[in-house]
C-alpha positions in Angstrom: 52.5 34.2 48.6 48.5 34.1 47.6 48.9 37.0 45.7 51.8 35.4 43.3 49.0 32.3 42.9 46.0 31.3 41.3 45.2 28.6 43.5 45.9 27.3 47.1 45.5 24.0 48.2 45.4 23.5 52.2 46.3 20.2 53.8 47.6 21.1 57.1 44.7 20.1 60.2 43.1 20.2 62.5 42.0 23.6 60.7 40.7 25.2 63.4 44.4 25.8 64.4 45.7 26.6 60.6 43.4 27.2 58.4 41.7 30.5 59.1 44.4 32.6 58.2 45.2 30.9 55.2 41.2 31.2 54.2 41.6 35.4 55.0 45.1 35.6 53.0 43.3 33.8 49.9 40.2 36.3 49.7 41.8 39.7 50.6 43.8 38.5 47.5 41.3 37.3 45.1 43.1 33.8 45.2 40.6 30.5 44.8 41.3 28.0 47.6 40.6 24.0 48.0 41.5 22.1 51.1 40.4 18.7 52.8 38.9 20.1 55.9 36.7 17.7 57.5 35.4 19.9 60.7 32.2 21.4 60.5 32.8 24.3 62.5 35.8 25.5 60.7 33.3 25.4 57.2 30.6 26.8 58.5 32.7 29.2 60.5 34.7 30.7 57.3 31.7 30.5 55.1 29.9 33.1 58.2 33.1 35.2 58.1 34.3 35.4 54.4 31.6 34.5 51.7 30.5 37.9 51.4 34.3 39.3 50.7 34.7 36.5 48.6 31.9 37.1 46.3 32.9 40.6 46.1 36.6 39.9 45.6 36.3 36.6 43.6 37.4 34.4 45.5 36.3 30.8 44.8 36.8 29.3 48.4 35.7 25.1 48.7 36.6 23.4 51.8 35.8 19.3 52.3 37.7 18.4 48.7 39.0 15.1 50.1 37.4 12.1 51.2 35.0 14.2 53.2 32.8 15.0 51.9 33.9 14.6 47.3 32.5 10.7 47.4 29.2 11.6 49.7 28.5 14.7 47.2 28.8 12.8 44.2 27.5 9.4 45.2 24.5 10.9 46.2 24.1 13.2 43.2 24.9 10.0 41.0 22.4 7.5 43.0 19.8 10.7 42.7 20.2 10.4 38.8 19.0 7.3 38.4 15.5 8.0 39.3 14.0 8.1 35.9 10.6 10.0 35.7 7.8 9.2 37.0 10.3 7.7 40.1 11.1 9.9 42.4 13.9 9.6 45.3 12.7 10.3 49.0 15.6 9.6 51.0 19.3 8.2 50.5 21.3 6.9 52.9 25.1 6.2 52.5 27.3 3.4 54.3 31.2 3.8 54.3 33.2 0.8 54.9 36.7 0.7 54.8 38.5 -2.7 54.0 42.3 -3.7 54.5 44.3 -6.6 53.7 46.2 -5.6 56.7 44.1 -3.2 58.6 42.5 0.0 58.5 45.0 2.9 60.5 44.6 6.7 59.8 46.5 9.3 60.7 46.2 11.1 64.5 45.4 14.6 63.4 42.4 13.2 62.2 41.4 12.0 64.9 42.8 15.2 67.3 40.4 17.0 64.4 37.1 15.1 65.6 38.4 14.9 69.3 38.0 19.1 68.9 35.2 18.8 67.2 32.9 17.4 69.8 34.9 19.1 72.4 33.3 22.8 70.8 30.3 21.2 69.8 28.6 24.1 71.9 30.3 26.5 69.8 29.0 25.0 66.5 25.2 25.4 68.2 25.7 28.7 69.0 27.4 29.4 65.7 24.3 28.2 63.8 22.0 29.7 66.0 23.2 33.1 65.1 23.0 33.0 61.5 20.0 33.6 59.2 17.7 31.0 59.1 17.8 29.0 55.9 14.7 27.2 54.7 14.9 23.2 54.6 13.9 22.6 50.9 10.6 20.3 50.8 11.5 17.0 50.3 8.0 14.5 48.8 6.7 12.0 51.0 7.6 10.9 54.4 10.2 11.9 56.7 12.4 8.6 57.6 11.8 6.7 60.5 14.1 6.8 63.2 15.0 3.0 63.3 17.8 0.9 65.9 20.7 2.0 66.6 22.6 -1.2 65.0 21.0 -1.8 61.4 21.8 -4.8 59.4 21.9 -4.1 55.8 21.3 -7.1 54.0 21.7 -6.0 50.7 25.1 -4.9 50.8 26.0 -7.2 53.5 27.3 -4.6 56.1 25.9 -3.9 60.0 26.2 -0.5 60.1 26.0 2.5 62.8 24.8 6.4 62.3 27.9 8.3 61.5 28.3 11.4 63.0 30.5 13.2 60.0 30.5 16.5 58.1 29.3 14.7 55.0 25.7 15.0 56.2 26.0 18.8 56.9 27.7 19.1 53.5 25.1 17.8 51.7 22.5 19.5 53.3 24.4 22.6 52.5 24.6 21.9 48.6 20.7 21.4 48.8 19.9 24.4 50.6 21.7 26.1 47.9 20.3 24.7 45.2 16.6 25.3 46.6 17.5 29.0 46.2 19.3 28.3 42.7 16.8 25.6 41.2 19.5 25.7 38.1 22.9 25.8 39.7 25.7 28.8 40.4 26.4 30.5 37.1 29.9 30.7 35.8 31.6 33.9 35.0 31.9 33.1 31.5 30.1 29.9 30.4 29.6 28.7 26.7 26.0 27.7 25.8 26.7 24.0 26.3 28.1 24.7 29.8 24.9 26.3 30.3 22.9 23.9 29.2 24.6 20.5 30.7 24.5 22.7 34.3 20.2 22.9 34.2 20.1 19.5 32.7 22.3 18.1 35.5 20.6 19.9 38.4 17.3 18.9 36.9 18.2 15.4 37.7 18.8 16.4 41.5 15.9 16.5 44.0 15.8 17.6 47.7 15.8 14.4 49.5 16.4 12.9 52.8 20.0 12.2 53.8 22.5 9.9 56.3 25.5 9.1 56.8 26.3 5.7 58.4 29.4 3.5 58.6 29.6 -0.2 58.5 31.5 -3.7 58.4 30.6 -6.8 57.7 31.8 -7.7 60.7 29.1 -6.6 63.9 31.9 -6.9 66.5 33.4 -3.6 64.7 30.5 -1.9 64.5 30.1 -2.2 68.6 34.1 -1.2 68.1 32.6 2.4 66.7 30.1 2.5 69.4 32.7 2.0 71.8 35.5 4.4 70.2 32.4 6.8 70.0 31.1 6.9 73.5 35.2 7.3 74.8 35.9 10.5 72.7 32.4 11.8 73.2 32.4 11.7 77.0 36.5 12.5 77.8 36.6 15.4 75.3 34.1 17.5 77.1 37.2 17.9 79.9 40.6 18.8 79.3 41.7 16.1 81.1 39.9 13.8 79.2 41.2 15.8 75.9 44.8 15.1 77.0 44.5 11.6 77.4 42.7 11.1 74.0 45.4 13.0 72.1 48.1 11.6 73.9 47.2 8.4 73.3 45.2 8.5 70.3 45.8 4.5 69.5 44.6 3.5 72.8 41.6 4.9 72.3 40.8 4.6 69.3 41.3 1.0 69.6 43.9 1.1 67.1 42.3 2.8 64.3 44.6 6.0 64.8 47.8 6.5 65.3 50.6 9.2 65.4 52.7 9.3 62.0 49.2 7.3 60.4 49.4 4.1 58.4 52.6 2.0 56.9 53.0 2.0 53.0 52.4 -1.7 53.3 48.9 -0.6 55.3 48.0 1.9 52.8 48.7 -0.3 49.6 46.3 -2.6 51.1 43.7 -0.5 51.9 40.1 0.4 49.9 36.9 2.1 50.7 33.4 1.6 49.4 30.5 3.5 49.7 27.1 2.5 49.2 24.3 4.4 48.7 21.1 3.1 49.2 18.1 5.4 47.9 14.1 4.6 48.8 11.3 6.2 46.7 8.2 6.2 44.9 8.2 4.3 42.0 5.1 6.7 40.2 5.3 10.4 41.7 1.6 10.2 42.2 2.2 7.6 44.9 3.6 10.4 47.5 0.4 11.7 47.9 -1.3 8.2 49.4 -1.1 7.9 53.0 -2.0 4.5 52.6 1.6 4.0 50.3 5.3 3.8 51.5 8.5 4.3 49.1 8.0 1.7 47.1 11.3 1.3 45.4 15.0 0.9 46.0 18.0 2.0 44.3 21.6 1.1 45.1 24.5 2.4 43.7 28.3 2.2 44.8 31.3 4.0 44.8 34.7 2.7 45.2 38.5 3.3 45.6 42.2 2.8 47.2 42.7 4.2 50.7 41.0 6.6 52.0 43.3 9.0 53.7 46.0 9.4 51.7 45.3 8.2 48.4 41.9 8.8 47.2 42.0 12.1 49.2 44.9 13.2 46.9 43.3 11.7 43.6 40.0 13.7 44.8 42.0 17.2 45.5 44.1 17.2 42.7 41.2 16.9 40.4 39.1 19.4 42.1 42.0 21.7 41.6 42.7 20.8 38.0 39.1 21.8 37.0 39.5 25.0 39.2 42.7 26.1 37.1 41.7 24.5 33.5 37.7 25.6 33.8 37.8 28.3 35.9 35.6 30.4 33.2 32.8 27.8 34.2 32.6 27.9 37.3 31.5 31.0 39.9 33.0 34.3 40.2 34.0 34.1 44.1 32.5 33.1 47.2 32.4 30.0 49.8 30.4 27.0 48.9 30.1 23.0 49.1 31.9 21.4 46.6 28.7 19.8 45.2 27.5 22.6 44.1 30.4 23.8 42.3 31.4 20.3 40.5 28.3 18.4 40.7 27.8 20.2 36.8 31.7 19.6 36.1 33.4 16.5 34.8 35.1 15.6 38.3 33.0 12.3 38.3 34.4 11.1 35.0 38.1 12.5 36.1 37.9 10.6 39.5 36.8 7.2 37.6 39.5 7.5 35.4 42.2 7.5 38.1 40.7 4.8 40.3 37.6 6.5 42.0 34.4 4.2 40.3 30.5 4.6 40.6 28.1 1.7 40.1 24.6 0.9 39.8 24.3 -2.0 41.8 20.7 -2.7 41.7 17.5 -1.6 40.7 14.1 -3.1 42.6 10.1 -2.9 43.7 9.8 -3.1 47.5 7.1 -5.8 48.3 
């Protein structure tokens, strides 16, 4: 089948089940492949195995082109770009908070996807351990303080709790790539102006701190994460515990998942948001001062329908659209974040268009 296509697009998780041999098929052929994958080990697993063959063979490979990790990518690259010289950005965090008229239900193999996750956690360690060491890019100023476990985010009126996702990883990924190509991945056939907006849209990207948190305005489901959390993080290290958890994924997930996922009536009233909320310097000079913190803060937001189903699909049909109408643009072959391949592209203007926004919310000096 891959070697009659152009382009595959894999949906079918948990990946670590599926998706290898779908990945393998797709770069013995040459064939470019997208999915929605959000399990760490499975990305960093296939880009260990098959970056090399796909570079050679030219095969563009991009896992995570869903809701995890398309809206952490490009919010932070969009809050990052509004740090006007002399400012400079020192750390960004992002909140995801999912609203419902209804409520908020996804579907289980999600949840049987991060229920494996933890469960091979070991494996992930050991993965990373055996692979060439990467160095961090240096990020100005301060490392971030560790702070409470429950934060209250004024601003954007949200408690909020550190989210253990693949959207941190990914991001650190996209900036480990781009400290070893300050310009970007070249295309295989670029014009001059796709040249020149690629090194005057990484230009606007600095390494910077990163998290990932999720929030509600309501505290009582924040200590409803906490709880969900500490169930699937102690029974999935037995397989006892495994079978109960994916047996009875809406018991313990307190409802939040559930096997055949969410009504139409739940999804039609379902949105996300995302905010990002960046601290800096507001002169670069500053970062030098020990006697100086980040003394200014950016917010932006990003917004859109349901997260599972519907913005996942706007987000992967796009990705692919660019992949098949700008393929001369982008690079030959190999497996990378999908920050670093559309960051440059016109998927942030393609996503607002069909529902997907991005705000500036608020500029300000920290007293």
């Amino acid at each position: 089948m891959v070697s009659q296509a152009r382009l595959i697009l894999n949906c079918t998780g948990p990946f670590r089940h599926h998706g290898g041999p779908v990945v393998e098929a797709c770069v013995d052929a040459g064939c470019d492949y997208l999915d929605i994958c959000g399990e760490s080990d499975f990305i960093e697993r296939m880009e260990a195995v098959y970056h090399e063959r796909a570079v050679e063979n030219g095969s563009l490979v991009i896992s995570a082109c869903g809701i995890d990790s398309v809206p952490a990518e490009l919010g932070f690259m969009f809050n990052c770009k509004q740090w006007d010289s002399p400012a400079i950005v020192n750390q960004v965090v992002a909140y995801m908070s999912l609203e419902s008229d209804v409520r908020v239900v996804a579907n289980s193999a999600t949840y049987e996807s991060a229920v494996l996750g933890i469960a091979n956690a070991d494996k992930l360690k050991e993965l990373r351990r055996s692979r060439r060491k990467i160095a961090r890019p240096p990020i100005v100023g301060p490392a971030p303080t560790k702070g409470s476990i429950i934060e209250h985010q004024k601003k954007i009126g949200l408690w909020a709790v550190k989210l253990p996702s693949v959207d941190t990883s990914v991001v650190r990924r996209t900036l480990a790539i781009l400290a070893q190509n300050s310009t970007g991945l070249q295309g295989i056939n670029e014009t001059p102006d796709q040249l020149q907006k690629r090194i005057d849209f990484w230009s606007t990207v600095k390494p910077t701190h990163f998290g990932m948190k999720i929030g509600s305005a309501n505290i009582f489901n924040v200590f409803g994460f906490i709880i969900v959390g500490m169930l699937v993080g102690s029974l999935s290290k037995f397989s006892l515990g495994r079978w109960l958890l994916l047996r009875f994924p809406e018991v313990f997930s307190l409802g939040w998942f559930r096997k055949g996922g969410p009504t139409e009536e739940e999804v039609a009233g379902s949105s996300f948001k995302m905010w990002f909320v960046g601290h800096g310097f507001s002169h670069v000079d500053l970062v030098s001062r020990e006697d100086v913190k980040p003394d200014m803060e950016i917010v932006t937001r990003l917004k859109g329908p349901e997260f599972g189903y519907v913005s996942t699909s706007i987000i992967l049909i796009q990705c692919a659209l660019i992949v098949l109408k700008k393929r001369e643009s982008l690079p030959k072959g190999g497996n990378y974040t999908p920050g670093i391949v559309f960051g440059p592209t016109d998927l942030q203007e393609r996503l607002q268009e069909n529902g997907i926004s991005f705000d500036v919310v608020s500029k300000s000096l920290r007293k």
